[in-house]
Residue frames as a rotation matrix with the C-alpha (Angstrom) as fourth column:
UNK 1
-0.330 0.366 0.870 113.26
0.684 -0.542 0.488 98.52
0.650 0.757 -0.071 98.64
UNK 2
-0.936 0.269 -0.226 112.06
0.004 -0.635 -0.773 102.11
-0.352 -0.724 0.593 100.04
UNK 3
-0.259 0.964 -0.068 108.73
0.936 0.233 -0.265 102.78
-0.240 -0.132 -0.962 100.99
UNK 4
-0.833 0.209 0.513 107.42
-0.020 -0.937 0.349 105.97
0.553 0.280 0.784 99.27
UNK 5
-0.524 0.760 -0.386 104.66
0.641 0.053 -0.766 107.68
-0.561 -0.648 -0.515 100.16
UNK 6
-0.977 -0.017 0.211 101.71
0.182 -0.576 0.797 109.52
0.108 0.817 0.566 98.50
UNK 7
-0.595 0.804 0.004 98.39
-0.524 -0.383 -0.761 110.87
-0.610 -0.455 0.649 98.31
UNK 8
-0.667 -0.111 0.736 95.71
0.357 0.820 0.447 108.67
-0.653 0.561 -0.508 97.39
UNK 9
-0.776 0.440 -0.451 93.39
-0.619 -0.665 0.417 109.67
-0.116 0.603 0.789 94.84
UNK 10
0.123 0.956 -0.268 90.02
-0.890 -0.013 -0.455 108.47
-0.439 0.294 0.849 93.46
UNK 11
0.255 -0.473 -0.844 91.76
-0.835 0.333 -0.439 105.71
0.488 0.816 -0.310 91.75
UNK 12
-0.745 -0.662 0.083 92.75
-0.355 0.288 -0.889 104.13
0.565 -0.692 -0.450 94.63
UNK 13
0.177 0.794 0.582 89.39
-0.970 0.042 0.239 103.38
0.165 -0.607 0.778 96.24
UNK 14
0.877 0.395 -0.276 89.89
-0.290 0.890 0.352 99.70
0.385 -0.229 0.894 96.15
UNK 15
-0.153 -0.965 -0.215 93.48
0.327 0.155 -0.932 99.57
0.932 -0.213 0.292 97.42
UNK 16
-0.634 -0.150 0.758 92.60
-0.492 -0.678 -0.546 101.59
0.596 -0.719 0.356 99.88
UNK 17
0.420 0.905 -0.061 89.76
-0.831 0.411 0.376 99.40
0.365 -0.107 0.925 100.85
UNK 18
0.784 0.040 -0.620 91.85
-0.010 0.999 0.052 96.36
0.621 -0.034 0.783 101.30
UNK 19
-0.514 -0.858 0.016 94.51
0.366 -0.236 -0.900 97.91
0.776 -0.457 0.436 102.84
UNK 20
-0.427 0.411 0.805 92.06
-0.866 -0.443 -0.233 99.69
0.261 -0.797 0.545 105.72
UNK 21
0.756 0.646 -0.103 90.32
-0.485 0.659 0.574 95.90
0.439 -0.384 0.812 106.00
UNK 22
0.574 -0.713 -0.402 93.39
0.419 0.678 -0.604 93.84
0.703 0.178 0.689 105.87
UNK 23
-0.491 -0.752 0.440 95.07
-0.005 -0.502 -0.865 96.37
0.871 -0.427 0.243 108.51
UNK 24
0.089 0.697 0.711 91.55
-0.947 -0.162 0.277 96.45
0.309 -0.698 0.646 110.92
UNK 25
0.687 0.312 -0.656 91.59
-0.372 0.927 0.051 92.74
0.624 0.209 0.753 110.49
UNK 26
-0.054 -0.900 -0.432 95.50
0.374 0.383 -0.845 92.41
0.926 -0.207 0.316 111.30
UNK 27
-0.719 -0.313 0.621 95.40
-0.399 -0.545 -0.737 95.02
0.569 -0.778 0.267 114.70
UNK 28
-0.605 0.558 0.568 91.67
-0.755 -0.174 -0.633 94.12
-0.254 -0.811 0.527 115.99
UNK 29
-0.200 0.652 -0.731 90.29
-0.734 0.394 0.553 91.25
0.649 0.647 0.400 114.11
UNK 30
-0.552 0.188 -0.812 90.38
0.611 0.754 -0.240 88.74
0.568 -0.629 -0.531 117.60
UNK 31
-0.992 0.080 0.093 88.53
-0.120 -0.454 -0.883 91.47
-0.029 -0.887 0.460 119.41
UNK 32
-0.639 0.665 -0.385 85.47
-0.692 -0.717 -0.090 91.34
-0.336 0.209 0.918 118.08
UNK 33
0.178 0.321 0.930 82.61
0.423 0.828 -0.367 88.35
-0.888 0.459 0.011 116.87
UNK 34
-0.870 -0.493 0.020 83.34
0.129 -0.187 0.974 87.83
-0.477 0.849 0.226 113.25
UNK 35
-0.408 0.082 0.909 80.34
0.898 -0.145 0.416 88.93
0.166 0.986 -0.015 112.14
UNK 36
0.696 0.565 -0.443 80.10
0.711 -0.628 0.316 91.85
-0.100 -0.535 -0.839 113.81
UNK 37
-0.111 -0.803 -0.586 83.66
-0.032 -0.586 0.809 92.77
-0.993 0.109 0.039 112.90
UNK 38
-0.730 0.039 0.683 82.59
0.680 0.138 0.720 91.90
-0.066 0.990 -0.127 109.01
UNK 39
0.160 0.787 0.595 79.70
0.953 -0.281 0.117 94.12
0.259 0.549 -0.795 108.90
UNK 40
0.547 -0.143 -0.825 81.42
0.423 -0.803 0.419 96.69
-0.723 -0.578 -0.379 110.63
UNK 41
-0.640 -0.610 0.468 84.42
0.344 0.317 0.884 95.99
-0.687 0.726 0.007 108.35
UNK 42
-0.042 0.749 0.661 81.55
0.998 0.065 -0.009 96.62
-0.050 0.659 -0.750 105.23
UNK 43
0.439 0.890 -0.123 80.06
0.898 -0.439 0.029 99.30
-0.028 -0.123 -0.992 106.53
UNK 44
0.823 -0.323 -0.468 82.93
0.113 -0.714 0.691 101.30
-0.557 -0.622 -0.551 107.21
UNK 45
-0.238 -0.890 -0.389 86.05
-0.641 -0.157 0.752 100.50
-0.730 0.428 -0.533 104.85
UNK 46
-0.061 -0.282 0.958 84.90
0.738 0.633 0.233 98.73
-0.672 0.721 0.170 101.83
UNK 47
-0.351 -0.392 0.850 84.90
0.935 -0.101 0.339 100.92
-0.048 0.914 0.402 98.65
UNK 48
0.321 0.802 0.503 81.79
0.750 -0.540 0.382 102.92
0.578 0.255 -0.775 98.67
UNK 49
0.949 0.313 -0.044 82.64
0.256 -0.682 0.685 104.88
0.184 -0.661 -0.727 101.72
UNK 50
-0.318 -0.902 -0.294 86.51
0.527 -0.425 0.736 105.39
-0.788 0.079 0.610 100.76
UNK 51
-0.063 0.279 0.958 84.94
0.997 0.049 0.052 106.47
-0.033 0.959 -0.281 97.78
UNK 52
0.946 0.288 -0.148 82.95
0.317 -0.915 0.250 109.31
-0.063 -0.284 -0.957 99.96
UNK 53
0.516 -0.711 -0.478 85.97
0.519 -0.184 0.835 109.71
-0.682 -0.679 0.274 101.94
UNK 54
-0.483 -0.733 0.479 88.25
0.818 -0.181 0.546 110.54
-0.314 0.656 0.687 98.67
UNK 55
-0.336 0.120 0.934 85.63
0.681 -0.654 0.329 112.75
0.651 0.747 0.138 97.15
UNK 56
0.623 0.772 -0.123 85.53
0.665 -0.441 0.602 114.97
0.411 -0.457 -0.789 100.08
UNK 57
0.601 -0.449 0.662 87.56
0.129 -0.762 -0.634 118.35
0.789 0.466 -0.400 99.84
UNK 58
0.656 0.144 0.741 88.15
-0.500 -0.653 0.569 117.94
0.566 -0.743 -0.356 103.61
UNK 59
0.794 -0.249 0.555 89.49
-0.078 0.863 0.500 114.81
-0.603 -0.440 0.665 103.87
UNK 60
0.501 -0.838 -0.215 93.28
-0.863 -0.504 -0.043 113.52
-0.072 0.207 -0.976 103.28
UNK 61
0.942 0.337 -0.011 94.82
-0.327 0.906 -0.269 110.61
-0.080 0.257 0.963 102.33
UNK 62
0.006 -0.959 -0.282 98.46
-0.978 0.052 -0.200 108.76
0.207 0.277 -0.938 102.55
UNK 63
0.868 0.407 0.285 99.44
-0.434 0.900 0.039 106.03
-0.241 -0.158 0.958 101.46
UNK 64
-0.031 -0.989 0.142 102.81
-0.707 0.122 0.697 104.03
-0.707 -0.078 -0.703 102.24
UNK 65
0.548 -0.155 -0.822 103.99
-0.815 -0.321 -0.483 102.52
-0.189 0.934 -0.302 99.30
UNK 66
-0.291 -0.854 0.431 106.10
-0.371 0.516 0.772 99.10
-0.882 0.064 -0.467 98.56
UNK 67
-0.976 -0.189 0.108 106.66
0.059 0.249 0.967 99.31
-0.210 0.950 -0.232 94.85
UNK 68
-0.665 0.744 0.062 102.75
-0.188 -0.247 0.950 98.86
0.723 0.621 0.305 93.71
UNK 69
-0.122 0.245 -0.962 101.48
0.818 0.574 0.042 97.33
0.562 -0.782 -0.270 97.27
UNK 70
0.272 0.457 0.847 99.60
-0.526 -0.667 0.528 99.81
0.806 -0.589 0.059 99.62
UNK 71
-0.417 -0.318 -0.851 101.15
0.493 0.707 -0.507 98.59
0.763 -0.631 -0.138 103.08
UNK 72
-0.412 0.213 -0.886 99.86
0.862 -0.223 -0.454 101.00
-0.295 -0.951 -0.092 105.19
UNK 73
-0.261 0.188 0.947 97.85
0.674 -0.667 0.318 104.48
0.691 0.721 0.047 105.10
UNK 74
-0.844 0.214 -0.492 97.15
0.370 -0.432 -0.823 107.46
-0.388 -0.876 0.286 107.18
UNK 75
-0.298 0.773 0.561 93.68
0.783 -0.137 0.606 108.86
0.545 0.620 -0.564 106.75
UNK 76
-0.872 0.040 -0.488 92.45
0.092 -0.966 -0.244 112.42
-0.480 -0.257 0.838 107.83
UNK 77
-0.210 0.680 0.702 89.00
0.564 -0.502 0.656 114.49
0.799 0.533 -0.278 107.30
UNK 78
-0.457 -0.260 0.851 86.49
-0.267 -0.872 -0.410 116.47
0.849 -0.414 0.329 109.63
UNK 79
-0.827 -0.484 0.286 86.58
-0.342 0.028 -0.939 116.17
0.447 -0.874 -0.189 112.82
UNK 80
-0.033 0.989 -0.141 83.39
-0.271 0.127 0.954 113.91
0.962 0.070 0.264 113.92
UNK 81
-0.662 -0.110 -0.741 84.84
0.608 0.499 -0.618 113.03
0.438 -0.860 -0.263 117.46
UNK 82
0.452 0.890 -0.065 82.01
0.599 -0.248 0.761 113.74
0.661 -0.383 -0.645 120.04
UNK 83
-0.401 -0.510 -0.761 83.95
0.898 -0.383 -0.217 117.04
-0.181 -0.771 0.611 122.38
UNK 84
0.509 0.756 -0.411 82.02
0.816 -0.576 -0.048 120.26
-0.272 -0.311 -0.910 123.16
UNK 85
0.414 -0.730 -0.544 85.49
-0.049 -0.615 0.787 122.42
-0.909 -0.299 -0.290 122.11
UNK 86
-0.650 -0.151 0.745 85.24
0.688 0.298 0.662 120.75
-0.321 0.943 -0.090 118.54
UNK 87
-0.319 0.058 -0.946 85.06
-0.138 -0.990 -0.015 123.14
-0.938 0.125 0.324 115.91
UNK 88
0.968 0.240 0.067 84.03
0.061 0.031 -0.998 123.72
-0.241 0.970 0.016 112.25
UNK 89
0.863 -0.500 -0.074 86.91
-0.444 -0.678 -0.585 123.16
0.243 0.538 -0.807 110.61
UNK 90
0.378 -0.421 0.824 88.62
-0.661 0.501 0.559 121.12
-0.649 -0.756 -0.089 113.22
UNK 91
-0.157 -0.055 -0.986 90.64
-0.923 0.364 0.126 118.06
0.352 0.930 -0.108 111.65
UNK 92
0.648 0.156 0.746 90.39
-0.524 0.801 0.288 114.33
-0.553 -0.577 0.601 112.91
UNK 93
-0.396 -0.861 -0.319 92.86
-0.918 0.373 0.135 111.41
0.002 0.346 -0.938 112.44
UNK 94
0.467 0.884 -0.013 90.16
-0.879 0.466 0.106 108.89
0.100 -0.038 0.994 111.45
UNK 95
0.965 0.075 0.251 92.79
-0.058 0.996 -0.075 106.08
-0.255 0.058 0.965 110.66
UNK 96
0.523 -0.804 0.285 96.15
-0.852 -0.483 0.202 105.10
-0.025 -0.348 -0.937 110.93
UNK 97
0.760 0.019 0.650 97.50
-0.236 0.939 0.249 101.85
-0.606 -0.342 0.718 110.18
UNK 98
-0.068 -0.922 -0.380 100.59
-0.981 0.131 -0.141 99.80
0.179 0.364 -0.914 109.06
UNK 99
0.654 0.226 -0.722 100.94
-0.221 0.970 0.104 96.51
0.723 0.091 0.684 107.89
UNK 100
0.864 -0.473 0.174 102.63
-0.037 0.284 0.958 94.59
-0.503 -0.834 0.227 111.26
UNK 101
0.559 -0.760 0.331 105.75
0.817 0.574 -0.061 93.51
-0.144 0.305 0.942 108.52
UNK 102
0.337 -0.227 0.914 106.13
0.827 -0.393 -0.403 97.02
0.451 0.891 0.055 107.91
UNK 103
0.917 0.392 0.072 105.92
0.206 -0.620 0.757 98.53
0.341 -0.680 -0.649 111.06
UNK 104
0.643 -0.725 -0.244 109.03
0.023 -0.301 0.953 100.16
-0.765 -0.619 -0.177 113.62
UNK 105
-0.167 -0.810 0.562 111.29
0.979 -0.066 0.195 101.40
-0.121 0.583 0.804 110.35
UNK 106
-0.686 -0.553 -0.473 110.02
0.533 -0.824 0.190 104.89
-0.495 -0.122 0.860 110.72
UNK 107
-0.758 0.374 0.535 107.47
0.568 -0.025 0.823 104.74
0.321 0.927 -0.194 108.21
UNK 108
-0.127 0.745 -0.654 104.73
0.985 0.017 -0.172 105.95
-0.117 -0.666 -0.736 111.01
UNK 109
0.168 -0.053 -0.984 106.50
0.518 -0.845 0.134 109.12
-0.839 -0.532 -0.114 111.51
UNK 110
-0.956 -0.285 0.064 107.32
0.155 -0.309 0.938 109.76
-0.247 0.907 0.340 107.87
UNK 111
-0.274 0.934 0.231 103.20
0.698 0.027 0.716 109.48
0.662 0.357 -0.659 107.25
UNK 112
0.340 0.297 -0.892 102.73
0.844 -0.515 0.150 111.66
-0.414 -0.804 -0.426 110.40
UNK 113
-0.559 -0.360 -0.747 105.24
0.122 -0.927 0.355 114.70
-0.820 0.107 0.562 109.16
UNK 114
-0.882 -0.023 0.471 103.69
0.466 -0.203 0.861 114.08
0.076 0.979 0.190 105.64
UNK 115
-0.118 0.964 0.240 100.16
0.835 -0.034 0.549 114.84
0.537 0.265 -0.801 107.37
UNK 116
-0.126 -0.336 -0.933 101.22
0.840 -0.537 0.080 117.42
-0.528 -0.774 0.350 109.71
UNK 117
-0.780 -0.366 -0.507 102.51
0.063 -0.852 0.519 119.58
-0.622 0.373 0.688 107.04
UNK 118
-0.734 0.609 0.300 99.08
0.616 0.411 0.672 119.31
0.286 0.678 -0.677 105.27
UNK 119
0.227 0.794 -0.564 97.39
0.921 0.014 0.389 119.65
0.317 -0.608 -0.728 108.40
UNK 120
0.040 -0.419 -0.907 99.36
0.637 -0.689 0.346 123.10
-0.770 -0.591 0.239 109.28
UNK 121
-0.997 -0.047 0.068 98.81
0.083 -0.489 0.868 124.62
-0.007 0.871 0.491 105.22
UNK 122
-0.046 -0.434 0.900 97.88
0.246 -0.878 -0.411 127.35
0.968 0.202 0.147 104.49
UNK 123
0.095 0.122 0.988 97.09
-0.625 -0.766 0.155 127.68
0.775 -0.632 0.003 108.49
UNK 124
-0.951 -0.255 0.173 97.50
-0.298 0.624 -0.722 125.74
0.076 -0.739 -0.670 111.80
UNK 125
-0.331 0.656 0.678 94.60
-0.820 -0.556 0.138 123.89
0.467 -0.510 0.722 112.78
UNK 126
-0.023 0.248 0.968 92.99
-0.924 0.364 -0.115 121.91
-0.381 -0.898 0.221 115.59
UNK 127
-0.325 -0.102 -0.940 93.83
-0.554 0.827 0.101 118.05
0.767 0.553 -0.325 115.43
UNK 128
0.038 0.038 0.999 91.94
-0.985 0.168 0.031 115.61
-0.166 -0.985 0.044 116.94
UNK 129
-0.291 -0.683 -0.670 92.31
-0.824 0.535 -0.186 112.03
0.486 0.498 -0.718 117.43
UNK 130
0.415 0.338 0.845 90.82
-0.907 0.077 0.414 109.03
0.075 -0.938 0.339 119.09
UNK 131
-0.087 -0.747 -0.659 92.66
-0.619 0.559 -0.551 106.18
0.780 0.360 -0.511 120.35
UNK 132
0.374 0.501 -0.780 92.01
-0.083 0.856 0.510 103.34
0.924 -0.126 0.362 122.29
UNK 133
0.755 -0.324 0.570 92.48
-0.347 -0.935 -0.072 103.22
0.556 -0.143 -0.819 125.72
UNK 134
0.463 -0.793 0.397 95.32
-0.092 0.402 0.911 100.53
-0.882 -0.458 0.113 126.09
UNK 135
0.896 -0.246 0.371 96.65
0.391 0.037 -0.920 101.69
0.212 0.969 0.129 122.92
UNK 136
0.864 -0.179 -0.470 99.65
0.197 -0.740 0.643 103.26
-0.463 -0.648 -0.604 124.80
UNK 137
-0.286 -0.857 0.429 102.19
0.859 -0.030 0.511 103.29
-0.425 0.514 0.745 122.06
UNK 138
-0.013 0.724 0.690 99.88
0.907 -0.282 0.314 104.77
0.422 0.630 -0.652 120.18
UNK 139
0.895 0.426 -0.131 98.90
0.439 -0.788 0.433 107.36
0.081 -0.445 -0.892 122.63
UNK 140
0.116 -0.906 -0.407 103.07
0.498 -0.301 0.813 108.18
-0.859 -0.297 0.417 123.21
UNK 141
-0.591 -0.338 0.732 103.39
0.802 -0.151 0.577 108.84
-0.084 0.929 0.361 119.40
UNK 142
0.203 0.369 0.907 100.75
0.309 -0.903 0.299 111.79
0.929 0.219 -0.298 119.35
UNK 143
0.663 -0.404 -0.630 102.03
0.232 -0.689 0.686 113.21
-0.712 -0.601 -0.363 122.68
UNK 144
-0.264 -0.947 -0.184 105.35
0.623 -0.313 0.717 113.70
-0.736 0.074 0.673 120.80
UNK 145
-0.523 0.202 0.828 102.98
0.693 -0.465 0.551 115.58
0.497 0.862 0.103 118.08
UNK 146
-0.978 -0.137 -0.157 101.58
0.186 -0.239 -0.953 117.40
0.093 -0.961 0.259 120.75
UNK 147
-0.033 0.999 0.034 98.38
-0.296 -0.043 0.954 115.93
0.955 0.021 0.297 121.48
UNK 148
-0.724 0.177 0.666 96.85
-0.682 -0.328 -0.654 115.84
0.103 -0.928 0.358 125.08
UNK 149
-0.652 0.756 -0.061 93.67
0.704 0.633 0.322 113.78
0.282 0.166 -0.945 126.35
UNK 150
-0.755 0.606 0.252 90.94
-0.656 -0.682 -0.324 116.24
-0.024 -0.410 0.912 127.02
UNK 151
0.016 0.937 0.349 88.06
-0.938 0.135 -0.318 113.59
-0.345 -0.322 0.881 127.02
UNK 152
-0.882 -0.467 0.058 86.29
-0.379 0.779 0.499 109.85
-0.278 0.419 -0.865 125.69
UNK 153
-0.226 0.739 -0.635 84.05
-0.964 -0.264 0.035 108.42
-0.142 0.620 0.772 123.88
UNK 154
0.109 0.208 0.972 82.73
-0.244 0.954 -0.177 104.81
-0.964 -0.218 0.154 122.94
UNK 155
-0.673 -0.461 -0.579 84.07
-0.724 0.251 0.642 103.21
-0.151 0.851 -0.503 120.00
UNK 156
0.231 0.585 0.777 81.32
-0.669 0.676 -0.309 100.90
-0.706 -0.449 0.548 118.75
UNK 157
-0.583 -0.248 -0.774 81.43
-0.800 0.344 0.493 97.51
0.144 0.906 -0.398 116.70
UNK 158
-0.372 0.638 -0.674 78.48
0.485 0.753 0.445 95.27
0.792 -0.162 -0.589 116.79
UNK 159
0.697 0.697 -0.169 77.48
0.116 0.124 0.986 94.93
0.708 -0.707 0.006 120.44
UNK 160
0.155 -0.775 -0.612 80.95
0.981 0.193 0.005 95.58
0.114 -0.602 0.791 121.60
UNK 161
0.843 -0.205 0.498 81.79
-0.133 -0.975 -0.175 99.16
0.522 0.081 -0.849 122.92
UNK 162
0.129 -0.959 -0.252 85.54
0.908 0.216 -0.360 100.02
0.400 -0.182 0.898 123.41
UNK 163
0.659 -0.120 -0.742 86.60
0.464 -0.712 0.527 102.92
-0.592 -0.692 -0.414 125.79
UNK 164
0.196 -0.617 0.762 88.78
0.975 0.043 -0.216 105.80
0.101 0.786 0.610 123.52
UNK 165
-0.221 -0.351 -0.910 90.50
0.613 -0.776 0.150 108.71
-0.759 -0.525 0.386 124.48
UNK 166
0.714 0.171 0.679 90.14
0.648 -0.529 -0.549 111.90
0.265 0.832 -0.488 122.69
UNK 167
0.065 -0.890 -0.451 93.22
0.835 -0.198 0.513 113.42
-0.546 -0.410 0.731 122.17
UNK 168
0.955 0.168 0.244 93.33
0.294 -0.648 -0.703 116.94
0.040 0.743 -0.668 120.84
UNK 169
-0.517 -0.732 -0.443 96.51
0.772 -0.622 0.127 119.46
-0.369 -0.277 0.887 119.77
UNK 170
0.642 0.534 -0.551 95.10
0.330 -0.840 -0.431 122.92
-0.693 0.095 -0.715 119.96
């Protein structure tokens, strides 16, 4: 079966929810004590605050598709990364994930072009992005969108702080 893609909508809050745990869980869930990755995990991706997320004019949503199953989603809003050169208006790539089963068929870059062309209507404008820093697929895949590192920042969860590039495309 193909994977579609679409924008999610208000409707979606709890899909989206399980699909942003169930992906955090699947990429970083040994990194972290488990409850410190659960309350993070709460605080950050359970309903309420996809909820915000959806009802906020600024923010963007995609979600990859198998039949009724949310495998993966790209998530967009404004730009909260900490850089002195961030603007009003600016966008951020808050989140980005694919279920592992789903992953290296293209589907990445099909969610990328689908936010690009979002992110570039009715004007171009500033994308930033942070990304771990031994994420280094990761980091290849927005060079080829031209992003850059211009700075970093601490990623917290709990008592753990991760090191995270900020990657901007002007």
């Amino acid at each position: 079966m193909s994977l579609q893609i679409r924008r999610a909508t208000l409707a979606d809050v709890d899909a989206l929810s399980a699909i942003a745990i169930a992906t955090y869980n699947e990429t970083w869930g040994d990194s972290y004590p488990p409850q410190e990755l659960d309350d993070f995990l709460q605080a950050h991706y359970s309903s309420e605050p996809q909820r915000i997320e959806l009802s906020d004019p600024r923010s963007a949503i995609w979600l990859l598709m198998e039949g009724d199953a949310v495998v993966g989603y790209l998530a967009a809003g404004a730009n909260t990364l900490p850089h002195t050169d961030a603007r009003e208006g600016d966008i951020e790539l808050k989140r980005f994930y694919i279920l592992a089963a789903h992953q290296n068929g293209g589907h990445g870059a099909r969610l990328m072009d689908a936010f690009m062309t979002w992110l570039d209507q009715p004007q171009r404008r500033t994308l930033w992005v942070g990304v771990w820093e031994e994420n280094f697929g990761a980091q290849r895949f927005y060079a080829r969108y031209g992003c850059s590192k211009v700075g970093e920042y601490d990623f917290i969860v709990g008592d753990t702080h991760d090191r995270e590039f900020i990657l901007r495309r002007p």
